[in-house]
N, CA, C, O and CB atoms as a CASP TS submission, in Angstrom:
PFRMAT TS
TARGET T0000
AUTHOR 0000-0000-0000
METHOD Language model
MODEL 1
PARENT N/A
ATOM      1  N   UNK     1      31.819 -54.358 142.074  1.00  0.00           N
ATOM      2  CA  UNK     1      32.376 -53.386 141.181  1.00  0.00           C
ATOM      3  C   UNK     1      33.837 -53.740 140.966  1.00  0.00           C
ATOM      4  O   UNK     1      34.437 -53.980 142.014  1.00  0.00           O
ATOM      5  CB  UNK     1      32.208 -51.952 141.732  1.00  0.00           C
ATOM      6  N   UNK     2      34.368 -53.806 140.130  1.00  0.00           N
ATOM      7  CA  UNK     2      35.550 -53.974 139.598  1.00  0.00           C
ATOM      8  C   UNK     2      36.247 -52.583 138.929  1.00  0.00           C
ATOM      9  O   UNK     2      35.754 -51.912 138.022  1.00  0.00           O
ATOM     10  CB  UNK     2      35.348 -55.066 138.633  1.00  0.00           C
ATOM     11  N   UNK     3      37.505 -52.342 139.612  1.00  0.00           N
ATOM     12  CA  UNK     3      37.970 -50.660 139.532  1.00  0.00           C
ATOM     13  C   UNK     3      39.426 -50.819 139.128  1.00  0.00           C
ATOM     14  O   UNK     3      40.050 -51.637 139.803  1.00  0.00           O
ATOM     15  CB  UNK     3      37.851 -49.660 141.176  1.00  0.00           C
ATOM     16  N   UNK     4      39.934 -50.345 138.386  1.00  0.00           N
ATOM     17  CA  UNK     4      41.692 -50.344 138.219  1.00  0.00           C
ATOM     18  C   UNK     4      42.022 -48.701 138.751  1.00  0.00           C
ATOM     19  O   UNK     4      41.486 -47.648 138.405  1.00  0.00           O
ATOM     20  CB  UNK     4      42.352 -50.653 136.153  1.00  0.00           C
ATOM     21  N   UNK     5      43.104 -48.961 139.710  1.00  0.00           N
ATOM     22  CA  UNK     5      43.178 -48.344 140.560  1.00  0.00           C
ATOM     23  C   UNK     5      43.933 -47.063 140.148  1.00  0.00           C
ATOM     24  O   UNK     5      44.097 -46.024 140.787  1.00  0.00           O
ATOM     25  CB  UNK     5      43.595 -49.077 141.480  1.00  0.00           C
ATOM     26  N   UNK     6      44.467 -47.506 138.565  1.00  0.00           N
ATOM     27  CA  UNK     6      45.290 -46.097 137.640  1.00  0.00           C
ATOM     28  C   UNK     6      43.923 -45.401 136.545  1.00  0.00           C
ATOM     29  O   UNK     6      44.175 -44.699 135.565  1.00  0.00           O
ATOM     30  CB  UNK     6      47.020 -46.936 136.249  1.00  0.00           C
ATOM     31  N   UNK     7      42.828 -45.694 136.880  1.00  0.00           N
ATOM     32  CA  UNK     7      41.547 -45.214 135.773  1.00  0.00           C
ATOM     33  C   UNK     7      41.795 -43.842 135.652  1.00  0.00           C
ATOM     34  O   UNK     7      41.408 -43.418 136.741  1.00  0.00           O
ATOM     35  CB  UNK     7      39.833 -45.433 136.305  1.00  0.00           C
ATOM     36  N   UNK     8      42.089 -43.141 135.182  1.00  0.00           N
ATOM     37  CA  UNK     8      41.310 -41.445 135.221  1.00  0.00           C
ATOM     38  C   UNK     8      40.888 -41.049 133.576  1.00  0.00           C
ATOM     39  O   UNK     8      41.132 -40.117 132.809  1.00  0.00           O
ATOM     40  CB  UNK     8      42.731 -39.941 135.895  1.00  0.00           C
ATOM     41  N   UNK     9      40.262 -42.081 133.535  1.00  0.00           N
ATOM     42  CA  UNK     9      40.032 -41.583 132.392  1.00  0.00           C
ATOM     43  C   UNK     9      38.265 -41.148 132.145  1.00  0.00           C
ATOM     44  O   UNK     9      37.252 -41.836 132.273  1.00  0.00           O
ATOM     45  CB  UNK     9      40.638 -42.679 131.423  1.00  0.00           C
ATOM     46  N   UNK    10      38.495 -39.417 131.661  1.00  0.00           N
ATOM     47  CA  UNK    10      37.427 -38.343 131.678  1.00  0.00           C
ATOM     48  C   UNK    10      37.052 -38.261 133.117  1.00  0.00           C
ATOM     49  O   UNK    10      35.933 -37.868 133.446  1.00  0.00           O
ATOM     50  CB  UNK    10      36.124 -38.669 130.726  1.00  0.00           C
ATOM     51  N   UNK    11      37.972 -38.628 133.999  1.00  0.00           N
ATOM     52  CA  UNK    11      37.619 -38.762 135.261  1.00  0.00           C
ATOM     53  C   UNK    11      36.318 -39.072 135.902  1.00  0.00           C
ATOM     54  O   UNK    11      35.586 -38.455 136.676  1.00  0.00           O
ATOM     55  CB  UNK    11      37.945 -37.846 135.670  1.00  0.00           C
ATOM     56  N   UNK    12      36.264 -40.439 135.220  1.00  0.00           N
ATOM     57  CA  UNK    12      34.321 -40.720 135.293  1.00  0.00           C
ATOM     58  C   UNK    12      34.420 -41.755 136.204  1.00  0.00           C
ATOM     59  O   UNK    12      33.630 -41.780 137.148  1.00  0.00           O
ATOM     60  CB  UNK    12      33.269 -41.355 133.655  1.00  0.00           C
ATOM     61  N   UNK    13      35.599 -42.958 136.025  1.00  0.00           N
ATOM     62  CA  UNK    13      35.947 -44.113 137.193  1.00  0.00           C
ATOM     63  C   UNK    13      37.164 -43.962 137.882  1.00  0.00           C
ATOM     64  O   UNK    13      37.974 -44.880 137.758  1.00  0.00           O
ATOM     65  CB  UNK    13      36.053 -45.538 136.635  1.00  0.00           C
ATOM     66  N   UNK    14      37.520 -42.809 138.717  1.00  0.00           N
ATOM     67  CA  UNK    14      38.229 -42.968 139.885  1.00  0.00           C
ATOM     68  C   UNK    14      38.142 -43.800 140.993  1.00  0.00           C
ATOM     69  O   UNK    14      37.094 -43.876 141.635  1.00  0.00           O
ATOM     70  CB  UNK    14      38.215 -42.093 140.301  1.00  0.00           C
ATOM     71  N   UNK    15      39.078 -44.392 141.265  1.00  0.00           N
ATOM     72  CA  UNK    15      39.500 -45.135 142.827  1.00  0.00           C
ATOM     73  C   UNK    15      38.239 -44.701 143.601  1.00  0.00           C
ATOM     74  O   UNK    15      37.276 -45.380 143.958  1.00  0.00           O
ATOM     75  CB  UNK    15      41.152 -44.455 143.735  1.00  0.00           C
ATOM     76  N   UNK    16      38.508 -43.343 143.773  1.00  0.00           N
ATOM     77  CA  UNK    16      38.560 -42.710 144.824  1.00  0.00           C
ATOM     78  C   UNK    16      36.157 -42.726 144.753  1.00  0.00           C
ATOM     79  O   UNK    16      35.315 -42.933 145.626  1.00  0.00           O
ATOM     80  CB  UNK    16      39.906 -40.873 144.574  1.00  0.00           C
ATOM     81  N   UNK    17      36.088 -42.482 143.664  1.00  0.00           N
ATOM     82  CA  UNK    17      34.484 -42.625 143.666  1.00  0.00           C
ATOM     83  C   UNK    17      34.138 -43.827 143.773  1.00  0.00           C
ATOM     84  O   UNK    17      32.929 -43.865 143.999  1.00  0.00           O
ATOM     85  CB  UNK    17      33.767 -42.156 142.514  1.00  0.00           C
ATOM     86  N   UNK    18      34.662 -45.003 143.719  1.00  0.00           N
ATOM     87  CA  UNK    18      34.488 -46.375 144.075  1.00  0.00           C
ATOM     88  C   UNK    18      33.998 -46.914 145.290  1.00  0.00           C
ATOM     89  O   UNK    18      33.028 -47.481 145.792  1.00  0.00           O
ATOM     90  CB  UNK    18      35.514 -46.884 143.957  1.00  0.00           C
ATOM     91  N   UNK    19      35.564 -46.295 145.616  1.00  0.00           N
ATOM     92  CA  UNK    19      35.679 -46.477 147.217  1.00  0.00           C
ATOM     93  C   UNK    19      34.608 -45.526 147.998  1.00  0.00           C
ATOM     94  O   UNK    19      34.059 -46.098 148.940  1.00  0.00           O
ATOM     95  CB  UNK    19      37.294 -46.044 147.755  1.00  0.00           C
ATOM     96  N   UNK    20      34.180 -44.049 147.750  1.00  0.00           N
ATOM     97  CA  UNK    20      33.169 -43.963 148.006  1.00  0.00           C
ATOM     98  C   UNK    20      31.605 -44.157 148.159  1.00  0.00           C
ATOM     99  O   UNK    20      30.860 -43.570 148.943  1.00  0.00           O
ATOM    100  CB  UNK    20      33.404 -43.666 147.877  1.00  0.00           C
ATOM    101  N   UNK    21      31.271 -45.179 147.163  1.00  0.00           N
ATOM    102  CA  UNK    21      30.465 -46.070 146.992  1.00  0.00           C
ATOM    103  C   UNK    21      30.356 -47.044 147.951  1.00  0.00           C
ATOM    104  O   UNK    21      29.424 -47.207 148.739  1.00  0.00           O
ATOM    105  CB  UNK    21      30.661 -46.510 145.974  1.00  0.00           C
ATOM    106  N   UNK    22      31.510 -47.775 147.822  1.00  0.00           N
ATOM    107  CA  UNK    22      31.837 -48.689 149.034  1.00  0.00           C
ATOM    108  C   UNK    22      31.437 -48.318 149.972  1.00  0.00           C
ATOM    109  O   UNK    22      30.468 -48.826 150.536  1.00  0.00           O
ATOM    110  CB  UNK    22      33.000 -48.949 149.358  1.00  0.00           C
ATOM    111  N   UNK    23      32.096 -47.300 150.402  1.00  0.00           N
ATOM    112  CA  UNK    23      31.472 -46.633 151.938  1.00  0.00           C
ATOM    113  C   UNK    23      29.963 -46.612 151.943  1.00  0.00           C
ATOM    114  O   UNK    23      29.368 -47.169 152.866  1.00  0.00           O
ATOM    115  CB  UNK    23      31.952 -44.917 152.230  1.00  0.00           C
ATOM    116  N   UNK    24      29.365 -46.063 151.065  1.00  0.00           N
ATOM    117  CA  UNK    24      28.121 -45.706 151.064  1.00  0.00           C
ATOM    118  C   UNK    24      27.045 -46.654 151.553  1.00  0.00           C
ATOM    119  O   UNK    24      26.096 -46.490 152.321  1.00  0.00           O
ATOM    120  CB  UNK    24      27.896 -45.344 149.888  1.00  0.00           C
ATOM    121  N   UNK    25      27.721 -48.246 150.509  1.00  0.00           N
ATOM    122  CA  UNK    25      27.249 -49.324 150.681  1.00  0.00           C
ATOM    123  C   UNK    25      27.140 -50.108 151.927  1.00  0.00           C
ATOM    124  O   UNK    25      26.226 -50.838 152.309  1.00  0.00           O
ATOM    125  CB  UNK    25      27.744 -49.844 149.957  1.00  0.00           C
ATOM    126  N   UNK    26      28.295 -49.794 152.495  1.00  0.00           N
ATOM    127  CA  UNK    26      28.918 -50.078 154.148  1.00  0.00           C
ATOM    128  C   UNK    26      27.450 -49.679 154.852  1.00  0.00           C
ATOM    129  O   UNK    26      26.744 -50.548 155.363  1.00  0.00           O
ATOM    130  CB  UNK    26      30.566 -48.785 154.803  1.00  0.00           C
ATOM    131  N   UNK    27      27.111 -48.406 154.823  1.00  0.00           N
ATOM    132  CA  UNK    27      26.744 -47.572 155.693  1.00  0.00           C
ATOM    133  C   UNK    27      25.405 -47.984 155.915  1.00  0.00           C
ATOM    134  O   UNK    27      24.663 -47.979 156.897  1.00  0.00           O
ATOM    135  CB  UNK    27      26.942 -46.244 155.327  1.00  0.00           C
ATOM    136  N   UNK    28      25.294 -48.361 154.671  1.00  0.00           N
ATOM    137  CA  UNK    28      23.571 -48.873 154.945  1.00  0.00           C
ATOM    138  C   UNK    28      23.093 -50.374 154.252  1.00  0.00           C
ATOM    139  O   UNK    28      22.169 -50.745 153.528  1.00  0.00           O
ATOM    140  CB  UNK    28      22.405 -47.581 154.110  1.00  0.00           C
ATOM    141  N   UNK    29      24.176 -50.953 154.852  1.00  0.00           N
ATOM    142  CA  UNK    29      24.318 -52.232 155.063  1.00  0.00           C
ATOM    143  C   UNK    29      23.720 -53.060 153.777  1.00  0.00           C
ATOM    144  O   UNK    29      23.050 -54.092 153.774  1.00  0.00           O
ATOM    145  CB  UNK    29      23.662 -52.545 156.392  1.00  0.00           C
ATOM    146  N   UNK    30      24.286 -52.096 152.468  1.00  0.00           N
ATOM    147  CA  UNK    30      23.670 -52.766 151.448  1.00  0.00           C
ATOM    148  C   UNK    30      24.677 -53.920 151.133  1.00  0.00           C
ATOM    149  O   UNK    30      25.743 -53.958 151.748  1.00  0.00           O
ATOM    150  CB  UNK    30      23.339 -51.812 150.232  1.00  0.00           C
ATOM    151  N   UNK    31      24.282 -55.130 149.922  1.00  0.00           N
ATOM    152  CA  UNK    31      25.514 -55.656 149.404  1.00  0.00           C
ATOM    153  C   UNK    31      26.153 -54.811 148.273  1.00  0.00           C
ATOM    154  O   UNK    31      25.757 -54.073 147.371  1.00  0.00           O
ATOM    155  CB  UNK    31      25.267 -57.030 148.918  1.00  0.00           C
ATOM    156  N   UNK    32      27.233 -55.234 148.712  1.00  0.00           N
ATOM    157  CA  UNK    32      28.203 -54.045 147.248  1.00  0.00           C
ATOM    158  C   UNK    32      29.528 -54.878 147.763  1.00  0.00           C
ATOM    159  O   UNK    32      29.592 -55.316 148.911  1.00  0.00           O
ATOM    160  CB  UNK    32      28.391 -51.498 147.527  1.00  0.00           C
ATOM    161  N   UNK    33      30.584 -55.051 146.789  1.00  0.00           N
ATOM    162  CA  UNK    33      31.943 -55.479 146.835  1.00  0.00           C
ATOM    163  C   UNK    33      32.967 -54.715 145.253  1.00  0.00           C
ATOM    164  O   UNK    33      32.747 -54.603 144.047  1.00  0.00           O
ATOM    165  CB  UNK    33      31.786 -57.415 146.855  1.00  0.00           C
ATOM    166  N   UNK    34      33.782 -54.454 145.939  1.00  0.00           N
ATOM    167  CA  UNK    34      34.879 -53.596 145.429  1.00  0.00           C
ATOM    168  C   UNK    34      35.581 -54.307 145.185  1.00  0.00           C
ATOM    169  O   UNK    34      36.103 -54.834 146.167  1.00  0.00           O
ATOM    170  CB  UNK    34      35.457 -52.671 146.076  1.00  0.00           C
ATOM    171  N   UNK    35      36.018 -54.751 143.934  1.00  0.00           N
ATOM    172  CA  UNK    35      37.456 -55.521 143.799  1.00  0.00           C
ATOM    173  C   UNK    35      38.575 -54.439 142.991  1.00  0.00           C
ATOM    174  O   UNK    35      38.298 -54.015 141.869  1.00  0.00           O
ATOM    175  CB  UNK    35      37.221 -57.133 142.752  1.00  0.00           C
ATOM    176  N   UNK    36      39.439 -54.177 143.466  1.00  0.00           N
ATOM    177  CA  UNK    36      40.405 -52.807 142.508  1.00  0.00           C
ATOM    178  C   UNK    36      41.806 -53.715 142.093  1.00  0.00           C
ATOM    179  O   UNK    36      42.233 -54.791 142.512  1.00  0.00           O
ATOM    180  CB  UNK    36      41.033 -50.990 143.817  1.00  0.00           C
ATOM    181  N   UNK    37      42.249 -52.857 141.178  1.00  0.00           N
ATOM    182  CA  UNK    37      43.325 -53.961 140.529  1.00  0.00           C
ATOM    183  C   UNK    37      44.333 -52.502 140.344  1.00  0.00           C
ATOM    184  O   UNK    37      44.091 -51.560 139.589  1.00  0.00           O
ATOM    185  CB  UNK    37      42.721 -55.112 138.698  1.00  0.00           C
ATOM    186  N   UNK    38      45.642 -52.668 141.377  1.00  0.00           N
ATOM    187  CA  UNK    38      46.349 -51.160 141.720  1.00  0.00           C
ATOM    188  C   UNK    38      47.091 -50.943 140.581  1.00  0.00           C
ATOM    189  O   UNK    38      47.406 -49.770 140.379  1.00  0.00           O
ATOM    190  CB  UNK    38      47.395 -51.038 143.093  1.00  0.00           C
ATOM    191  N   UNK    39      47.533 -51.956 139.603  1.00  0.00           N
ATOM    192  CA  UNK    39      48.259 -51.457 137.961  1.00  0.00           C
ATOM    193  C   UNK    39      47.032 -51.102 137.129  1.00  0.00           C
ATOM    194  O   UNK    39      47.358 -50.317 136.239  1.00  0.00           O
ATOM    195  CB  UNK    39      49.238 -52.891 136.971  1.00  0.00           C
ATOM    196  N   UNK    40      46.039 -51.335 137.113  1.00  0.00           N
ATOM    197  CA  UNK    40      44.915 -51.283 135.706  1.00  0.00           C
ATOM    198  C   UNK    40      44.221 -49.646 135.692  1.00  0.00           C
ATOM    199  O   UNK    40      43.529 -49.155 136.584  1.00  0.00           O
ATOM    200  CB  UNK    40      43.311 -52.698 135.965  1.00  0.00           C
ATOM    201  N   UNK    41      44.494 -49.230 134.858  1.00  0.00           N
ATOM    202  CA  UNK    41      43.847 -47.849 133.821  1.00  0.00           C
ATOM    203  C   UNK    41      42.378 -48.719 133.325  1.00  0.00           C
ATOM    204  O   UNK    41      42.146 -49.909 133.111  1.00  0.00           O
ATOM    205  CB  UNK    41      45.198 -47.295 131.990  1.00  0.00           C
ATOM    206  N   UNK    42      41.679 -47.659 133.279  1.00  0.00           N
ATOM    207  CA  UNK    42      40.386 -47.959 132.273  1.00  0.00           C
ATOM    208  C   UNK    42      40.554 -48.439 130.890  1.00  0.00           C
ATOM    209  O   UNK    42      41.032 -47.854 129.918  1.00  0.00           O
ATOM    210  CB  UNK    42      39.602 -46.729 132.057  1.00  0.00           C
ATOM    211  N   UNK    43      39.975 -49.835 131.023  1.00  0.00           N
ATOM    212  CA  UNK    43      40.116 -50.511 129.420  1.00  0.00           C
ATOM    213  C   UNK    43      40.538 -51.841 130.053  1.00  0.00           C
ATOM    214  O   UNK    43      40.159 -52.861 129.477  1.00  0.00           O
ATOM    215  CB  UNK    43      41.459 -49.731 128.111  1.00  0.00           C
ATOM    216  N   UNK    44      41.355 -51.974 131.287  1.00  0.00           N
ATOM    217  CA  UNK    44      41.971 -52.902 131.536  1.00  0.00           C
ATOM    218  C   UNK    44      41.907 -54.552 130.976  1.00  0.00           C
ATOM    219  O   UNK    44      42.767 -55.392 130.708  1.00  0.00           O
ATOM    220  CB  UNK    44      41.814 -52.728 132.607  1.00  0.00           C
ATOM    221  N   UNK    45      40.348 -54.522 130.955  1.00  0.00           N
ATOM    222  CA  UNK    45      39.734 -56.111 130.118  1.00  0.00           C
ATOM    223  C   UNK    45      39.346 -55.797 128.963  1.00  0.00           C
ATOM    224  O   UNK    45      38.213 -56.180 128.670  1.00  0.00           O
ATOM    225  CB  UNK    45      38.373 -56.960 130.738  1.00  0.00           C
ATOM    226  N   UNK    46      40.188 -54.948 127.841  1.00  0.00           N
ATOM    227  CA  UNK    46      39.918 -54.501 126.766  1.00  0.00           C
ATOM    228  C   UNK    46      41.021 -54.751 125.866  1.00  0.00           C
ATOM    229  O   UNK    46      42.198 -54.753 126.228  1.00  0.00           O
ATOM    230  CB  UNK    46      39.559 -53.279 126.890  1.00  0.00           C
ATOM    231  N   UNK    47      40.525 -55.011 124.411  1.00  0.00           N
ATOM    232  CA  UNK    47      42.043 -54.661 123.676  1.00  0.00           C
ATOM    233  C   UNK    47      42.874 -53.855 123.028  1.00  0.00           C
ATOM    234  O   UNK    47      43.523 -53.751 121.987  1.00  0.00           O
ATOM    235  CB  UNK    47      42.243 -55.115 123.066  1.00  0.00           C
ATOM    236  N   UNK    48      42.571 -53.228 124.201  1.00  0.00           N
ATOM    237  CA  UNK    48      43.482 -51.315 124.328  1.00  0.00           C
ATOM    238  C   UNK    48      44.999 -51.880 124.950  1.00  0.00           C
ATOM    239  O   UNK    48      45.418 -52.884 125.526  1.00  0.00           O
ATOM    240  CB  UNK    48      42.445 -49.704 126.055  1.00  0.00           C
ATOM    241  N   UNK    49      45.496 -50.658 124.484  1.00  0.00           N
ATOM    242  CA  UNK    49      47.113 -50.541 125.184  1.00  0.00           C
ATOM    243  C   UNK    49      47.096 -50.730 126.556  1.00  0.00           C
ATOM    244  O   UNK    49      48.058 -51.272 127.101  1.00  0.00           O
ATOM    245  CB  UNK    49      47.869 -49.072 125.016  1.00  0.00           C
ATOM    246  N   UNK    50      45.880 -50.259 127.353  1.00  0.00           N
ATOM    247  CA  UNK    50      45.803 -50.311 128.666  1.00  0.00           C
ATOM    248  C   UNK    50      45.696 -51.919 129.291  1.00  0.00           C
ATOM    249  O   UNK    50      45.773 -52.194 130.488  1.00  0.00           O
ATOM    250  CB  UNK    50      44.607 -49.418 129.005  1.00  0.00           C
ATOM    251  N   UNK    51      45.454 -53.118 127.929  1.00  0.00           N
ATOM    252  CA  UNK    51      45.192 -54.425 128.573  1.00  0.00           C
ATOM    253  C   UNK    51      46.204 -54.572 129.558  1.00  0.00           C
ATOM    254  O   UNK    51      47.301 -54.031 129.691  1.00  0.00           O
ATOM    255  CB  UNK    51      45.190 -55.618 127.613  1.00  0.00           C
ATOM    256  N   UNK    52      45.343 -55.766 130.482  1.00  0.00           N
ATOM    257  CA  UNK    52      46.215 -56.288 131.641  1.00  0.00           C
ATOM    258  C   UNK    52      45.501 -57.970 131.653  1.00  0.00           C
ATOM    259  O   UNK    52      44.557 -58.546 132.194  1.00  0.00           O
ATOM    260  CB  UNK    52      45.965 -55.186 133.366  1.00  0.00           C
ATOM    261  N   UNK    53      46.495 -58.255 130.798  1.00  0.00           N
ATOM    262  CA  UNK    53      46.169 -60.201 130.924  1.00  0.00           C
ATOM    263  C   UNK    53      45.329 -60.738 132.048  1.00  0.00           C
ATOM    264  O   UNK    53      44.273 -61.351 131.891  1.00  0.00           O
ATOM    265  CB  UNK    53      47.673 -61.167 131.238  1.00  0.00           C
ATOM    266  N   UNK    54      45.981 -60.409 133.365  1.00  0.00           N
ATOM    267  CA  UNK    54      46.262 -61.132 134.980  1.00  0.00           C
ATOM    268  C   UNK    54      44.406 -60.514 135.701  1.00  0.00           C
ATOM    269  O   UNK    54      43.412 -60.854 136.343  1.00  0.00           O
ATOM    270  CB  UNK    54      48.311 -60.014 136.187  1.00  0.00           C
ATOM    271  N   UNK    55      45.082 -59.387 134.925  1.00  0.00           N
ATOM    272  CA  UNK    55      43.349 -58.848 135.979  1.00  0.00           C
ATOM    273  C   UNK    55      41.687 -58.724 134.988  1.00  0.00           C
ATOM    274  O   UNK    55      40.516 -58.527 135.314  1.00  0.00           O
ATOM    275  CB  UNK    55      43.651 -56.588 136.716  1.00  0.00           C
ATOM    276  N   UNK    56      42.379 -58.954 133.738  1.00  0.00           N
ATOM    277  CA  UNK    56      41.188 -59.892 133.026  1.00  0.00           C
ATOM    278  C   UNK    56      41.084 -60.598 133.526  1.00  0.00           C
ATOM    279  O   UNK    56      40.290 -60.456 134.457  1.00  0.00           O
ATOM    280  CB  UNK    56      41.133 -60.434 131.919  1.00  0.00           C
ATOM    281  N   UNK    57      41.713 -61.858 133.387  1.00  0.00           N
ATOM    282  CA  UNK    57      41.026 -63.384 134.119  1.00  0.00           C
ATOM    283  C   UNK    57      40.684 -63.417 135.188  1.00  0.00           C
ATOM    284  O   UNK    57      40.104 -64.499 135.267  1.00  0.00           O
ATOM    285  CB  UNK    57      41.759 -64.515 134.247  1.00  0.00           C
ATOM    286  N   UNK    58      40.627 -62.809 136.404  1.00  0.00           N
ATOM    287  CA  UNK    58      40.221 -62.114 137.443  1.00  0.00           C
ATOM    288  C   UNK    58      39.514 -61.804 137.250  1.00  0.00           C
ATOM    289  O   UNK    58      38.742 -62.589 137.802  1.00  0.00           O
ATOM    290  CB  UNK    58      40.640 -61.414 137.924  1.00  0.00           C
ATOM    291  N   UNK    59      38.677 -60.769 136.567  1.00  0.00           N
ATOM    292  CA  UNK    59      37.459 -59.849 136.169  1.00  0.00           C
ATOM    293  C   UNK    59      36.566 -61.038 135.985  1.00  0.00           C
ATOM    294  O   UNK    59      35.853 -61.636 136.791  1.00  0.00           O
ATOM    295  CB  UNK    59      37.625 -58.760 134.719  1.00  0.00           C
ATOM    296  N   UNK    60      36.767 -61.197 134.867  1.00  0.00           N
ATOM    297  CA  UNK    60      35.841 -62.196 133.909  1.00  0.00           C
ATOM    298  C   UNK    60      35.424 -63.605 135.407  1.00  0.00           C
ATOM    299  O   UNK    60      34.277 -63.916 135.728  1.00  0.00           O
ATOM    300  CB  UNK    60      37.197 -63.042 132.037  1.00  0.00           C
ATOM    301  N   UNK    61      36.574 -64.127 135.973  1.00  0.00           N
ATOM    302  CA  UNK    61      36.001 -64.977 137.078  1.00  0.00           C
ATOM    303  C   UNK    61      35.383 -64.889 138.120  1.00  0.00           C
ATOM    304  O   UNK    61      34.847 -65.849 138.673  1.00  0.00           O
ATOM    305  CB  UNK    61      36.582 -65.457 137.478  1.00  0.00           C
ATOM    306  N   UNK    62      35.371 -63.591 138.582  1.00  0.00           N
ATOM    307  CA  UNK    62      34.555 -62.783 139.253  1.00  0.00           C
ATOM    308  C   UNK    62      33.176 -62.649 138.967  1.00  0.00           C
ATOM    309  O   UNK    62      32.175 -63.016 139.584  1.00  0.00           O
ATOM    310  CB  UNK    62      35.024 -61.721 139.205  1.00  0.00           C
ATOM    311  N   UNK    63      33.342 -62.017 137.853  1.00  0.00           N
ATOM    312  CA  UNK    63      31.969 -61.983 136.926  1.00  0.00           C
ATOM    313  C   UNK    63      30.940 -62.958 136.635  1.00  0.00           C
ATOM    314  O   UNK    63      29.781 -62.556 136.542  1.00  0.00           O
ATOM    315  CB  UNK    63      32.278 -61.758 135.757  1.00  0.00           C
ATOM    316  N   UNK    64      31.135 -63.863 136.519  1.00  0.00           N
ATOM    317  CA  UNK    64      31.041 -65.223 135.862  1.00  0.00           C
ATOM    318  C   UNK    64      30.961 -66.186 137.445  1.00  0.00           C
ATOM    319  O   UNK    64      30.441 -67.296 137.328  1.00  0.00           O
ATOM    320  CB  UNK    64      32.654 -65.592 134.644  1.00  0.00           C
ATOM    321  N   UNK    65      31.370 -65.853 138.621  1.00  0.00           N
ATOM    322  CA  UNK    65      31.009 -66.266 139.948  1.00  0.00           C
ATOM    323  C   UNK    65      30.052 -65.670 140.958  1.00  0.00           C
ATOM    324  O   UNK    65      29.720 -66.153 142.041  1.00  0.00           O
ATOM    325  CB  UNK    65      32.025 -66.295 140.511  1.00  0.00           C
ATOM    326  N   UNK    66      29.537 -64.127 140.209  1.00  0.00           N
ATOM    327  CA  UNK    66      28.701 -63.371 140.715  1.00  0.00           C
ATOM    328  C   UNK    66      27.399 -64.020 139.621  1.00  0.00           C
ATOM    329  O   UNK    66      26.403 -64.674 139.932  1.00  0.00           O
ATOM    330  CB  UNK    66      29.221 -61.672 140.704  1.00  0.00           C
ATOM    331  N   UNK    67      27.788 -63.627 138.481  1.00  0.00           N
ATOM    332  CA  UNK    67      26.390 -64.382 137.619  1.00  0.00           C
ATOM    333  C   UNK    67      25.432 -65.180 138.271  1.00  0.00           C
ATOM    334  O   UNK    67      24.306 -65.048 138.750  1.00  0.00           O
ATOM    335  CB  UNK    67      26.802 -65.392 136.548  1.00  0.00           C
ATOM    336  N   UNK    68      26.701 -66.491 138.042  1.00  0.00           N
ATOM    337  CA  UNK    68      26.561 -67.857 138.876  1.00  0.00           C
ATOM    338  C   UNK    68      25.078 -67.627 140.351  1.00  0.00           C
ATOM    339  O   UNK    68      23.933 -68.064 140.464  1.00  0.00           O
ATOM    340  CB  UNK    68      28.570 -68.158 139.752  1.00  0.00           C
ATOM    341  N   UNK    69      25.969 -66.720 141.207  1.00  0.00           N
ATOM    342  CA  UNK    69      26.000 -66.803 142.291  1.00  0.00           C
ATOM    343  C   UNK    69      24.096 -65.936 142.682  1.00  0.00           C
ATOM    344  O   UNK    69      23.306 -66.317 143.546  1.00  0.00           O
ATOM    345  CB  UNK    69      27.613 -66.109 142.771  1.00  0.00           C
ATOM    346  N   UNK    70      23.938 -64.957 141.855  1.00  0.00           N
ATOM    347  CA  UNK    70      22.817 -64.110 141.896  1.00  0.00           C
ATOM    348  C   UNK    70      21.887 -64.594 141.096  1.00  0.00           C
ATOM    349  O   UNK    70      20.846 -64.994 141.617  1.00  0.00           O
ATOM    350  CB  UNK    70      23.066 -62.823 141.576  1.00  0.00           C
ATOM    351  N   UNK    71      22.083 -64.678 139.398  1.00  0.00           N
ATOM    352  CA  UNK    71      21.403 -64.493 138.129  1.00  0.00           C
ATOM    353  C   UNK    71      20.296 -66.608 138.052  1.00  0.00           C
ATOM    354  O   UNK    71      20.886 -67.688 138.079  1.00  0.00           O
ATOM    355  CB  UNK    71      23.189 -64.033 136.492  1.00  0.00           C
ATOM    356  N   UNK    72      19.236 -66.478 137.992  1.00  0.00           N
ATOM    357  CA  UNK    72      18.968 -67.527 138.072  1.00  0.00           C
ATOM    358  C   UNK    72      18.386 -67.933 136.784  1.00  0.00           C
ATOM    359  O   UNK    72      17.689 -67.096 136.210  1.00  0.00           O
ATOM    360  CB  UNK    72      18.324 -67.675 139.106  1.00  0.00           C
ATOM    361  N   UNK    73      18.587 -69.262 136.153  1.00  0.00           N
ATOM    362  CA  UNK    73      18.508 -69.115 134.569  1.00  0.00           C
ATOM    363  C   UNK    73      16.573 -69.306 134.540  1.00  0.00           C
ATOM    364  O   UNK    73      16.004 -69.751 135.537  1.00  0.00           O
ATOM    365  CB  UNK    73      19.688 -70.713 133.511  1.00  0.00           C
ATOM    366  N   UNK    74      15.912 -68.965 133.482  1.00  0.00           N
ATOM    367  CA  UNK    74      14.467 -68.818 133.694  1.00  0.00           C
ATOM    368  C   UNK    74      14.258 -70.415 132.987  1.00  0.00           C
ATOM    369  O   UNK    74      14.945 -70.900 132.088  1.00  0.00           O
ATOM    370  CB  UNK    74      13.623 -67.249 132.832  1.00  0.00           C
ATOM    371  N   UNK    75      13.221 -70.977 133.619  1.00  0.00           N
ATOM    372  CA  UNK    75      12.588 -72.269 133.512  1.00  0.00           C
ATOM    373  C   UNK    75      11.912 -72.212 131.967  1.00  0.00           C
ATOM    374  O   UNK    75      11.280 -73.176 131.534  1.00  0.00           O
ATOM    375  CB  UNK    75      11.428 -72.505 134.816  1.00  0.00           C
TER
END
């Protein structure tokens, strides 16, 4: 999950429900990973006022290393 840590927007992706997830995930030893980015508002990899260059390319390499890493291409 990828979270910017200033989101409140409609208060639907808070920090704070993330990180509770996280926990959740912890607890019962599922896989789950939290990456939070402590300047980014919701939109952050968007081309809203809220963009953030640094934690796009971050996102997107993340993304794109989880793909990689899970998604297997079909024969």
């Amino acid at each position: 999950m990828l979270a910017g840590e200033q989101d409140r927007y409609n208060n639907c992706c808070l920090i704070e429900t993330a990180r509770a997830i996280e926990t959740a995930a912890n607890q019962q030893k599922a896989s789950f990973t939290l990456i939070s980015y402590p300047l980014a508002e919701h939109g952050f990899n968007l081309a809203v006022p809220a963009y953030r260059a640094q934690d796009d390319v971050d996102a997107w390499k993340r993304t794109l290393e989880a793909l990689r890493q899970h998604v297997r291409p079909q024969q």
